[in-house]
C-alpha positions, 0 to 999 in steps of 0.5 A: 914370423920374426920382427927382422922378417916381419919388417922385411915381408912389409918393406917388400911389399911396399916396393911392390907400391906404385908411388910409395916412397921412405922418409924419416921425419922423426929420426932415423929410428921411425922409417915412414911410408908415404904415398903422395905424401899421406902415411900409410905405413910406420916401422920402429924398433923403439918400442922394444922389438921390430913393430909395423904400424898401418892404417886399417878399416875400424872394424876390420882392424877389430876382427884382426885384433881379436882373431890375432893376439898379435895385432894390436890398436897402432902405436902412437896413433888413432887406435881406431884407424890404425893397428900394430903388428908384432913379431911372432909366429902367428902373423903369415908373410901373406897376411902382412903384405895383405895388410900392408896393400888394404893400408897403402889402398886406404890412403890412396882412395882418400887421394883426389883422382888426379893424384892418384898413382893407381885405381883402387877399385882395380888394383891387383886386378890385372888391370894397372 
């Protein structure tokens, strides 16, 4: 995948997110991704090439580190609860948007109850 489709899958995906909603505090070249108003997803070109940064399970985010030369620890972030995603063929529209849901899941589970837009135990269930 591309960096424009790679930016494109995980944009759409997050319109998909009850509650998710766009800033740009650092300038209009970092497009952030906030749920109640905790990052879940950041996307830039000031590296050099399209990039999506998400919050991710440590050891979830080692598995995916090794199983994918692509994504590697986040980008300007706490290496340990983030990953960086790259434009390339390897990473698949599902498996984006899967890490983009897993990222936007994270944050919302920290969320005290009453602030919640959905239950993350049941998300994507059928149930919401």
């Amino acid at each position: 995948m591309n960096g424009p489709e790679l930016q494109e899958h995980a944009r759409a995906r997050v319109q998909e997110l009850p509650g998710a909603h766009l800033e740009h505090p650092f300038g209009p070249e970092w497009e952030v991704f906030k749920v109640v108003e905790k990052v879940f997803m950041l996307m830039t070109f000031s590296t050099g090439e399209p990039i999506v940064i998400l919050k991710a399970d440590p050891e979830e985010s080692k598995a995916l580190q090794d199983e994918h030369e692509d994504i590697t620890p986040g980008y300007h972030m706490n290496k340990k609860h983030w990953i960086t995603l790259h434009p390339s063929g390897d990473l698949s529209a599902s498996l984006v948007e899967d890490l983009v849901t897993e990222s936007y899941l994270r944050v919302v589970d920290n969320l005290p109850r009453a602030k919640r837009p959905v239950d993350p135990a049941t998300f994507g269930q059928g149930t919401q």
